[in-house]
PyMOL CGO cylinders between C-alpha atoms (Angstrom):
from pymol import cmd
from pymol.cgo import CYLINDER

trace = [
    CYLINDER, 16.11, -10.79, 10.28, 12.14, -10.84, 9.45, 0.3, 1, 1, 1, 1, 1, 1,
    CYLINDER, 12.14, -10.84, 9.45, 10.32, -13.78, 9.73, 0.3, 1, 1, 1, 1, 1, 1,
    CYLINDER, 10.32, -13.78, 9.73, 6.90, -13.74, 8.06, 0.3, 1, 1, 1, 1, 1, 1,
    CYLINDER, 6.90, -13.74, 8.06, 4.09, -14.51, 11.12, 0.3, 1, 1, 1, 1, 1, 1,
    CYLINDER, 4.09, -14.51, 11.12, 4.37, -14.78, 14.92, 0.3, 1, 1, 1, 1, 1, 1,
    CYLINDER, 4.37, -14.78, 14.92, 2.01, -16.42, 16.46, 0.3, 1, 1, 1, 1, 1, 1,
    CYLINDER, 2.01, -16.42, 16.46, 1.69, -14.32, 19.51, 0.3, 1, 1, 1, 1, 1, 1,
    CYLINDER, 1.69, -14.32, 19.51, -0.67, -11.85, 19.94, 0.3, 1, 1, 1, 1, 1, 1,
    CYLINDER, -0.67, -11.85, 19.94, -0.18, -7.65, 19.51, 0.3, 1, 1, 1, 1, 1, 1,
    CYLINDER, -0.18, -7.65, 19.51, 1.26, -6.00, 21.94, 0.3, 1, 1, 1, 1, 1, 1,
    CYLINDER, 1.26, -6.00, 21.94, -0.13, -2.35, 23.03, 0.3, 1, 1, 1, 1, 1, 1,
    CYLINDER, -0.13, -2.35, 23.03, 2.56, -0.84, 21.42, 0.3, 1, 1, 1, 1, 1, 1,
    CYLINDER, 2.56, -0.84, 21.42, 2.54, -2.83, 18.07, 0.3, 1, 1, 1, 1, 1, 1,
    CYLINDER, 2.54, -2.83, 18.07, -1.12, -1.81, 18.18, 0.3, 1, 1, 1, 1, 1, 1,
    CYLINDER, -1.12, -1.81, 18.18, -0.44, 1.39, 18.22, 0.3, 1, 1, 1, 1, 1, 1,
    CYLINDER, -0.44, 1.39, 18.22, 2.15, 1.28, 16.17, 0.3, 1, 1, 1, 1, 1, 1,
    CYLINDER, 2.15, 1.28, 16.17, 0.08, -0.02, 13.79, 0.3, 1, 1, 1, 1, 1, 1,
    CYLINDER, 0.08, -0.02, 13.79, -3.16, 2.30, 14.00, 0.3, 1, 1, 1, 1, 1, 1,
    CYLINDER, -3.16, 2.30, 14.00, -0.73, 5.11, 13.40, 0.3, 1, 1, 1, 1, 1, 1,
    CYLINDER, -0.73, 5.11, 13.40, 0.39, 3.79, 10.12, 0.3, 1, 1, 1, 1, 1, 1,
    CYLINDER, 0.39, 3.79, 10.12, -3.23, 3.08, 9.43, 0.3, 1, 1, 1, 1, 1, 1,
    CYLINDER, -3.23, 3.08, 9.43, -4.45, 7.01, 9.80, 0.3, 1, 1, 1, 1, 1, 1,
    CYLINDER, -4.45, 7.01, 9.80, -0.75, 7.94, 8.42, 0.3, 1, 1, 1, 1, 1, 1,
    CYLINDER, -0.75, 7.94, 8.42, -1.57, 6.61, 5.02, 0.3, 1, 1, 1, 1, 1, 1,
    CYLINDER, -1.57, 6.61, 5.02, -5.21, 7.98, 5.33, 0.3, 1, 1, 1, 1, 1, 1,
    CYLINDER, -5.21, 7.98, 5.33, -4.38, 11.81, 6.23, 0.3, 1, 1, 1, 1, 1, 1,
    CYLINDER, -4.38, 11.81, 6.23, -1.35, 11.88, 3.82, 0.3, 1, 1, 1, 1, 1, 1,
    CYLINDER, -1.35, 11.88, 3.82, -3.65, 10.20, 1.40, 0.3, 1, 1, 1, 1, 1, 1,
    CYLINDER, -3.65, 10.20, 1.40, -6.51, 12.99, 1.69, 0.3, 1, 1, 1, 1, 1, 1,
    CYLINDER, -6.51, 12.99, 1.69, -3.64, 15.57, 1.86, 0.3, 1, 1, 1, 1, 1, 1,
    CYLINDER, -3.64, 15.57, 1.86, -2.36, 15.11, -1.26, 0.3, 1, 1, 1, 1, 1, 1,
    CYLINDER, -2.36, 15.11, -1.26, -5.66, 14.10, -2.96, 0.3, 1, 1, 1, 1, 1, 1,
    CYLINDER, -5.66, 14.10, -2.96, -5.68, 17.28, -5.16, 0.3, 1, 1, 1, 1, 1, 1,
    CYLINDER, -5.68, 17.28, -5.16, -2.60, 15.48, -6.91, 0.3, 1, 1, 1, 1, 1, 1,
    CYLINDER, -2.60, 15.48, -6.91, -4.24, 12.74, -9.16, 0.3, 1, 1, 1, 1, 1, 1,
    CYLINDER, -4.24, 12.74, -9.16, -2.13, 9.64, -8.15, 0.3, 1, 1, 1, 1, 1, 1,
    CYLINDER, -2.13, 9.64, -8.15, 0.49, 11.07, -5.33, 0.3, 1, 1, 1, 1, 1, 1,
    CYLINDER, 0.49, 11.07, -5.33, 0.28, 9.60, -2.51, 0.3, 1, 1, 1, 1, 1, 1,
    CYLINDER, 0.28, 9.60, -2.51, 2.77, 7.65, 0.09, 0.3, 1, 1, 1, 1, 1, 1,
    CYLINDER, 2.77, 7.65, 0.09, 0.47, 4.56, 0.35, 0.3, 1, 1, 1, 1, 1, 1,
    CYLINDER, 0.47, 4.56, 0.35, 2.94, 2.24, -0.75, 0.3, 1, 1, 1, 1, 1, 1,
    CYLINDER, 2.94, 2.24, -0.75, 5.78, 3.51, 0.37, 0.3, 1, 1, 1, 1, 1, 1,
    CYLINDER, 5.78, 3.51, 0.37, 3.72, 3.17, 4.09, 0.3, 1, 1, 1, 1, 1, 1,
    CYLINDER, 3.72, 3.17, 4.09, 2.54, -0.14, 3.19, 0.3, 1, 1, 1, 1, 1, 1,
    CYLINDER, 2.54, -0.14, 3.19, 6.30, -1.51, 2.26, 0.3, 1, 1, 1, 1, 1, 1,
    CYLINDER, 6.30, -1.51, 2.26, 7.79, -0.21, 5.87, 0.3, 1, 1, 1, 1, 1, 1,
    CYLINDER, 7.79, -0.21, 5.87, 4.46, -1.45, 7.65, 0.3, 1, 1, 1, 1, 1, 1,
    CYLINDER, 4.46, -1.45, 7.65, 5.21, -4.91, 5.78, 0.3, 1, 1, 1, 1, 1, 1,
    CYLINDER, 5.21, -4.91, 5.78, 8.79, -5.23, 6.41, 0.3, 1, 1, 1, 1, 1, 1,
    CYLINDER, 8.79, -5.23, 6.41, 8.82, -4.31, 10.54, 0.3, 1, 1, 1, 1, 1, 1,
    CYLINDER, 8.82, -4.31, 10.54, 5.36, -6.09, 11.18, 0.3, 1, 1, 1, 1, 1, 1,
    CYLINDER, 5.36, -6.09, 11.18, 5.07, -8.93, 8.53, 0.3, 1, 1, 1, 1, 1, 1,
    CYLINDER, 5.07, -8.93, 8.53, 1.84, -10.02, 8.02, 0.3, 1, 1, 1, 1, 1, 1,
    CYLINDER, 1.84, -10.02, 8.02, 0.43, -7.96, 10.81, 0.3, 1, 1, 1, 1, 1, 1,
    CYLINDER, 0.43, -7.96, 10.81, 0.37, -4.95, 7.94, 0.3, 1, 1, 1, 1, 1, 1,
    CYLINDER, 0.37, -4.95, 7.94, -3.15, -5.63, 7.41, 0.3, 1, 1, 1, 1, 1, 1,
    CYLINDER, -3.15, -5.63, 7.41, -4.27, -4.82, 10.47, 0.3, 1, 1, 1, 1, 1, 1,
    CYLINDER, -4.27, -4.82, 10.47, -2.96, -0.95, 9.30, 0.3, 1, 1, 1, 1, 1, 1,
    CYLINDER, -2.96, -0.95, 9.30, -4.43, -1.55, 5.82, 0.3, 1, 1, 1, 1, 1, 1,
    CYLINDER, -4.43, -1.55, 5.82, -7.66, -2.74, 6.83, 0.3, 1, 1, 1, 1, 1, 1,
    CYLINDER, -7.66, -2.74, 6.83, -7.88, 0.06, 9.09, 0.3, 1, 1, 1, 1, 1, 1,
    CYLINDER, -7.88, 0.06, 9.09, -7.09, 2.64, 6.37, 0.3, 1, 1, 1, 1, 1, 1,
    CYLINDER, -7.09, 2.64, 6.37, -9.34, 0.78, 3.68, 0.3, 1, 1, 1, 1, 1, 1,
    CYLINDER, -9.34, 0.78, 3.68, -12.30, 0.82, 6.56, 0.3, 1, 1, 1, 1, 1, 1,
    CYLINDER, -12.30, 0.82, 6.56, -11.38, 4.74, 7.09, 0.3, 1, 1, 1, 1, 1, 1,
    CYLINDER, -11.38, 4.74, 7.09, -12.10, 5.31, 3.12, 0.3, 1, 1, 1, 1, 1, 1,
    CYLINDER, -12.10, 5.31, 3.12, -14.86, 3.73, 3.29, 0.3, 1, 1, 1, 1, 1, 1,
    CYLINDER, -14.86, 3.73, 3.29, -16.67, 5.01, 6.36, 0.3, 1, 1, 1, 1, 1, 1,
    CYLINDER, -16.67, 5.01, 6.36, -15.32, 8.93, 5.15, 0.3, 1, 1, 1, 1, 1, 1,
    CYLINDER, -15.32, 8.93, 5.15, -15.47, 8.42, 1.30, 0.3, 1, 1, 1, 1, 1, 1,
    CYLINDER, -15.47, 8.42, 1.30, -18.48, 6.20, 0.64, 0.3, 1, 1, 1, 1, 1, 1,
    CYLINDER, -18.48, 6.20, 0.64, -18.55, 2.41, 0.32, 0.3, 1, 1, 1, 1, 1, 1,
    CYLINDER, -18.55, 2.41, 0.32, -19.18, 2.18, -3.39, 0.3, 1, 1, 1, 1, 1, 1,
    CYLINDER, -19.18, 2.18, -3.39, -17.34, 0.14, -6.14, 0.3, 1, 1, 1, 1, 1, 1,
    CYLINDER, -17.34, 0.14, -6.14, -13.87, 1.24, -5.65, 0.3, 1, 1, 1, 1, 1, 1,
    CYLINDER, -13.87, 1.24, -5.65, -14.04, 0.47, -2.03, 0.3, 1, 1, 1, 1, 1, 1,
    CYLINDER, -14.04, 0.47, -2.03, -14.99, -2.91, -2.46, 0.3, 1, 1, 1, 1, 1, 1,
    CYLINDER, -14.99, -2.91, -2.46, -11.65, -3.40, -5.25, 0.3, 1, 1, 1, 1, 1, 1,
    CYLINDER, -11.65, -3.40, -5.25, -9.20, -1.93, -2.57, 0.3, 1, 1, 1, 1, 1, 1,
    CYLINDER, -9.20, -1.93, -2.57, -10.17, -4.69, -0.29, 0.3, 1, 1, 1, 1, 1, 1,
    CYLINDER, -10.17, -4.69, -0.29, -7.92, -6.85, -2.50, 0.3, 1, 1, 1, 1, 1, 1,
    CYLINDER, -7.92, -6.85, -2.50, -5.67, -4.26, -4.04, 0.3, 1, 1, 1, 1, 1, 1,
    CYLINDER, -5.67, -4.26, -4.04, -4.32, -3.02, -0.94, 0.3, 1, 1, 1, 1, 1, 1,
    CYLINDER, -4.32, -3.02, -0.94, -3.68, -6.57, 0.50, 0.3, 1, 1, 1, 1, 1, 1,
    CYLINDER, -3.68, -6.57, 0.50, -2.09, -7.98, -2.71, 0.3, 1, 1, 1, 1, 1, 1,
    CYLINDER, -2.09, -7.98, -2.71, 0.65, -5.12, -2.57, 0.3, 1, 1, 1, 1, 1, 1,
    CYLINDER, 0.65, -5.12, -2.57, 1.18, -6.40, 1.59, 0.3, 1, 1, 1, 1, 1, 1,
    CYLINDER, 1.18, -6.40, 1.59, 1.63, -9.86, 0.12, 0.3, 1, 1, 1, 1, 1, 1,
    CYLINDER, 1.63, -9.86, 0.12, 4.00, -9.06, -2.68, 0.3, 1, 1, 1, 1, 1, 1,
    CYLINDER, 4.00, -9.06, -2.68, 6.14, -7.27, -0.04, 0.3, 1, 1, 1, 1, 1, 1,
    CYLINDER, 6.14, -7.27, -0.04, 6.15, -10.13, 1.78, 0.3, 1, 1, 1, 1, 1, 1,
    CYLINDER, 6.15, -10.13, 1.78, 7.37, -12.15, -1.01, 0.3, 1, 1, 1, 1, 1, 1,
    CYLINDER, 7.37, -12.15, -1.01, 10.51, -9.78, -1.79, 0.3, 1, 1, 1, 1, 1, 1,
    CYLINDER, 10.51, -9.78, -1.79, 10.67, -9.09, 1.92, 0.3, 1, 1, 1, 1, 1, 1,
    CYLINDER, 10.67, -9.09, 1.92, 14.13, -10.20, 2.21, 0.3, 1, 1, 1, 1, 1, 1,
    CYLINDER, 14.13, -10.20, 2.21, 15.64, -7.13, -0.07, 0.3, 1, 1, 1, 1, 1, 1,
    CYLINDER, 15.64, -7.13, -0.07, 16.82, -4.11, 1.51, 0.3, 1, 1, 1, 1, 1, 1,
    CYLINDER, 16.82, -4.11, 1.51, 17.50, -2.25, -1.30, 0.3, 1, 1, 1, 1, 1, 1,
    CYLINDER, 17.50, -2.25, -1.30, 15.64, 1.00, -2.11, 0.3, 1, 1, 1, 1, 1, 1,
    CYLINDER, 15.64, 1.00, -2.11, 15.63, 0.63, -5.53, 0.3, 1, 1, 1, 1, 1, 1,
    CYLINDER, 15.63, 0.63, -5.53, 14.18, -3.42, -5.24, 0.3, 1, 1, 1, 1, 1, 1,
    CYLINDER, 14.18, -3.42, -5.24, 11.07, -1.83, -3.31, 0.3, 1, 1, 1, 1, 1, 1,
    CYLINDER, 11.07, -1.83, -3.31, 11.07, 1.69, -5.63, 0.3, 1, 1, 1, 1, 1, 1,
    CYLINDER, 11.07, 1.69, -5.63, 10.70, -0.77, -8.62, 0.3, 1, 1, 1, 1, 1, 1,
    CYLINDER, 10.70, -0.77, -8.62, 8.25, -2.40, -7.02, 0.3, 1, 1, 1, 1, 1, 1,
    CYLINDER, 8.25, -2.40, -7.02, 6.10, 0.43, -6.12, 0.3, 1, 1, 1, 1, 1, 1,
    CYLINDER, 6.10, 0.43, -6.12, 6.39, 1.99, -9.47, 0.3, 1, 1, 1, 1, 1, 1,
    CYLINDER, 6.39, 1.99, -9.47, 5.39, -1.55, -11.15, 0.3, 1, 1, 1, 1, 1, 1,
    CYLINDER, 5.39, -1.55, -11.15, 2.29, -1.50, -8.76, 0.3, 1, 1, 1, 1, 1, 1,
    CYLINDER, 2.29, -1.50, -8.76, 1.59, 1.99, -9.25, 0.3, 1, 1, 1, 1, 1, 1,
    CYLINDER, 1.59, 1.99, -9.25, 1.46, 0.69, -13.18, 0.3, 1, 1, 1, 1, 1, 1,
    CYLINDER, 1.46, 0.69, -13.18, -1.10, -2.47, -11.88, 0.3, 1, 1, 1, 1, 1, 1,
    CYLINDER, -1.10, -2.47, -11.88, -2.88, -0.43, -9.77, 0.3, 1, 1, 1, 1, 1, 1,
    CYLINDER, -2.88, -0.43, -9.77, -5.70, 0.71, -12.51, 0.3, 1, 1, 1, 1, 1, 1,
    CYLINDER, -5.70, 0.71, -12.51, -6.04, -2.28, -13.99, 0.3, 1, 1, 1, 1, 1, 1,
    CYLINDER, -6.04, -2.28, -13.99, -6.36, -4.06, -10.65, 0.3, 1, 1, 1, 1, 1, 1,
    CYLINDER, -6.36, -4.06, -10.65, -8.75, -1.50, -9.88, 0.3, 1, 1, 1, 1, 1, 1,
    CYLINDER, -8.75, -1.50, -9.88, -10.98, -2.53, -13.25, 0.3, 1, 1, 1, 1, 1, 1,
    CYLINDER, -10.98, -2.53, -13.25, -10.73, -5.82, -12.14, 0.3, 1, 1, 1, 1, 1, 1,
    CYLINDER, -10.73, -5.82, -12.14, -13.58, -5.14, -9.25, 0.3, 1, 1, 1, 1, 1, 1,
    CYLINDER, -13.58, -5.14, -9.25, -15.66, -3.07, -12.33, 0.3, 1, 1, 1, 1, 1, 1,
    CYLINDER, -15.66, -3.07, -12.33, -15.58, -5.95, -14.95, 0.3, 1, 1, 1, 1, 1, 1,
    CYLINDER, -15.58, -5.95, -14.95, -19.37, -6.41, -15.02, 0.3, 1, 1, 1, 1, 1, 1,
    CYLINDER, -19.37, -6.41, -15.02, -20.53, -2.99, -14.62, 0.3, 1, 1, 1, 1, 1, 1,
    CYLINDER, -20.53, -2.99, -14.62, -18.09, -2.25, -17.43, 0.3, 1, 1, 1, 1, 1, 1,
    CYLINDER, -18.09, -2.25, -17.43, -19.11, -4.45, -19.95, 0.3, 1, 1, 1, 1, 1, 1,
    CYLINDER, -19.11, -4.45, -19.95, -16.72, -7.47, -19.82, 0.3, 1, 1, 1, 1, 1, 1,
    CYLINDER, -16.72, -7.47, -19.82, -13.54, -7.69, -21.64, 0.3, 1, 1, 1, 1, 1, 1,
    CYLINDER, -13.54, -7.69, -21.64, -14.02, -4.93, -23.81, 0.3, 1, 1, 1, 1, 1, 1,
    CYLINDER, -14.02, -4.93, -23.81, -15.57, -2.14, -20.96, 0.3, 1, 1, 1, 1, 1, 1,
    CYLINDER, -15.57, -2.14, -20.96, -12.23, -3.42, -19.01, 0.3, 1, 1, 1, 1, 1, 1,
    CYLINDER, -12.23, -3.42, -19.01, -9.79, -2.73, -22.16, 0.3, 1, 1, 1, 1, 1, 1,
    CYLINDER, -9.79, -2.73, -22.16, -11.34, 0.83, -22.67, 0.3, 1, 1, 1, 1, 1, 1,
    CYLINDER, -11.34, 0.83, -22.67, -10.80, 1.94, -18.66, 0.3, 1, 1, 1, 1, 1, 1,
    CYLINDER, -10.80, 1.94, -18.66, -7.34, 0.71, -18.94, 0.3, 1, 1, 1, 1, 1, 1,
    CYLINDER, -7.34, 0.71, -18.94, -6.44, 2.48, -22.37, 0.3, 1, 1, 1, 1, 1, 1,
    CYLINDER, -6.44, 2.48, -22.37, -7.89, 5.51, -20.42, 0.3, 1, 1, 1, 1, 1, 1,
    CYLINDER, -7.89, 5.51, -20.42, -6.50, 5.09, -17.24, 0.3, 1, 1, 1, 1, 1, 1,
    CYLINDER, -6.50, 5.09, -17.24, -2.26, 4.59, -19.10, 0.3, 1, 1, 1, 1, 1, 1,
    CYLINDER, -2.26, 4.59, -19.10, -2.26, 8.97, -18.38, 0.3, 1, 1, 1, 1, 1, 1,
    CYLINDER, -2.26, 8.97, -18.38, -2.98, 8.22, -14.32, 0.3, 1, 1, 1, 1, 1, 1,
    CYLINDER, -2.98, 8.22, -14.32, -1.60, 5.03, -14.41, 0.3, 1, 1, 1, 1, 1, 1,
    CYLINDER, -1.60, 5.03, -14.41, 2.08, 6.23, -15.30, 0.3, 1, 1, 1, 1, 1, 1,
    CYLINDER, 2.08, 6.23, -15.30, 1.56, 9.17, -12.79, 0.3, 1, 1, 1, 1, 1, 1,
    CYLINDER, 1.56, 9.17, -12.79, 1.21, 6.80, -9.90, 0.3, 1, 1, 1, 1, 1, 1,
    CYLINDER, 1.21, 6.80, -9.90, 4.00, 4.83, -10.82, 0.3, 1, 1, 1, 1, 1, 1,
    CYLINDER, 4.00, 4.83, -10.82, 6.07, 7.32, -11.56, 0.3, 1, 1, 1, 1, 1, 1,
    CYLINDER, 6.07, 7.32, -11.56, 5.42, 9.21, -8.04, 0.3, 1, 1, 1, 1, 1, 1,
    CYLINDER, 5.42, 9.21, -8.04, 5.59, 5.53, -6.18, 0.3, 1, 1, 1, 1, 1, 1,
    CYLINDER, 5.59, 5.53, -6.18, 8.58, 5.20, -7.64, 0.3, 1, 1, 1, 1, 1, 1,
    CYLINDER, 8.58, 5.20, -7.64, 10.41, 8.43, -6.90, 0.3, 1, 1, 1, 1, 1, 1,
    CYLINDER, 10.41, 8.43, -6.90, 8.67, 8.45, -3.12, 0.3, 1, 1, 1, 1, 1, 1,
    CYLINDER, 8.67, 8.45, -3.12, 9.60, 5.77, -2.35, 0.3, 1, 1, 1, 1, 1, 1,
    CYLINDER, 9.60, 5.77, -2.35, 13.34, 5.95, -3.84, 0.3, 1, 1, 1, 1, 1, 1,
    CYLINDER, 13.34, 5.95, -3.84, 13.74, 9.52, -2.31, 0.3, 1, 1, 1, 1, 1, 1,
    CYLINDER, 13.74, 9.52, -2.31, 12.10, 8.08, 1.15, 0.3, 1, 1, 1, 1, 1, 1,
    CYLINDER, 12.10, 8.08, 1.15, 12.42, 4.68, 1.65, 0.3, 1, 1, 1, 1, 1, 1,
    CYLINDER, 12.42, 4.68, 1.65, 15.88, 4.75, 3.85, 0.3, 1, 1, 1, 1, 1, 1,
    CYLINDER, 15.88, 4.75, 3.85, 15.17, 7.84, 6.02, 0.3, 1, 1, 1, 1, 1, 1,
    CYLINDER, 15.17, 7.84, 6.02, 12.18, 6.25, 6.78, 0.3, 1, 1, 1, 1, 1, 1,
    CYLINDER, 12.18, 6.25, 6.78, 14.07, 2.58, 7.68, 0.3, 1, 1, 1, 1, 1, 1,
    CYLINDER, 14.07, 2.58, 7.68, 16.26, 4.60, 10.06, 0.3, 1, 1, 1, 1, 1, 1,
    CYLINDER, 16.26, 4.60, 10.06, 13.03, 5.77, 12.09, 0.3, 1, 1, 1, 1, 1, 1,
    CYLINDER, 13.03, 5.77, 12.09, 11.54, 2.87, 11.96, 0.3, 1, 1, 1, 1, 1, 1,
    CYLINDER, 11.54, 2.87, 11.96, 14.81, 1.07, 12.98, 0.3, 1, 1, 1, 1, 1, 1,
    CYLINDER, 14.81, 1.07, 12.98, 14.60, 3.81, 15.69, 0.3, 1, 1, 1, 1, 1, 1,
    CYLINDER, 14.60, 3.81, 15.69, 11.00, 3.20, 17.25, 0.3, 1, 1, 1, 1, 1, 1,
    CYLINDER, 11.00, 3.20, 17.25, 10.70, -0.64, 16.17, 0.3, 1, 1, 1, 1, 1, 1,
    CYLINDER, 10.70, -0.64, 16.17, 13.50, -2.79, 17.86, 0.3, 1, 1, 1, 1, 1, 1,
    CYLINDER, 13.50, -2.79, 17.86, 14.62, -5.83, 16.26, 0.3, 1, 1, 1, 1, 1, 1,
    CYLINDER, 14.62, -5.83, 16.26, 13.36, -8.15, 18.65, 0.3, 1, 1, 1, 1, 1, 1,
    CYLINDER, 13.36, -8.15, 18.65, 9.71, -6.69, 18.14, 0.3, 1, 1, 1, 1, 1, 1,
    CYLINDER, 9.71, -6.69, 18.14, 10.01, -6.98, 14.53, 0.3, 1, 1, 1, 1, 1, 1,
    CYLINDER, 10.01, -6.98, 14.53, 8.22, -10.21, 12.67, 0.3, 1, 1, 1, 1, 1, 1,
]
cmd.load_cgo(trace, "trace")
């Protein structure tokens, strides 16, 4: 049904299709930024993955570029230029499940990573090993938040949002 890269280049509608996913994940993002840890970025970054393939990172390096330009580039930006990306590749791995609950359990498991993986990018300014342990101990609270709400979004959401997409992406402009 998928297949992982085409080698042709994006069409004007993939294009957009794709920049709208981008500033979808960055205006829900903002939106819901008085909720520590809610947000639909990987529940966007699944559906992106599964209908476009590899082509996902065209949205997420849009959206990480958005943060960046709006937000600051400081040390967190720089750690979601391979946190964002790792979660498009690990959908790509699973991508032939179409289970909700395969991609909730995946979001919530991320949602879990997602501190640590953010620590990863801090690991000098934080002292080595030990700086690291101490964000992550203090980062569990936040940490089960976001993978709590990644898994419940994207549970709750995941099939309505299939059926649109199956609505506005064809198969034969899927990758």
């Amino acid at each position: 049904m998928r297949s992982p890269i085409r080698s042709d280049r994006l069409s004007v509608r993939e294009l957009c299709i794709l920049a709208f996913f981008a500033a979808l994940m960055f205006s829900v993002k903002t939106a819901l930024a008085s909720i520590p840890n809610v947000h639909l970025n990987a529940l966007l970054i699944i559906l992106v993955t599964l209908y476009f393939g590899w082509r996902a990172l065209y949205a997420v390096g849009v959206y990480i570029l958005l943060e960046g330009l709006i937000f600051g580039f400081s040390i967190w930006w720089f750690s979601y230029l391979y946190v964002w990306p790792l979660l498009v590749a690990l959908v790509m791995l699973f991508r032939r499940n179409d289970a909700p609950l395969v991609w909730a359990v995946l979001a919530g498991v991320y949602g879990l990573a997602f501190g640590p993986l953010m620590y990863l990018g801090y690991f000098a300014i934080l002292g080595g090993w030990r700086g690291f342990g101490a964000m992550w101990i203090a980062g569990i609270p936040y940490d089960l938040i976001h993978a709590a709400s990644n898994f419940l979004t994207v549970l709750i959401l995941f099939g309505p949002l299939s059926k649109i997409m199956d609505r506005f992406v064809p198969a034969r402009e899927r990758t």
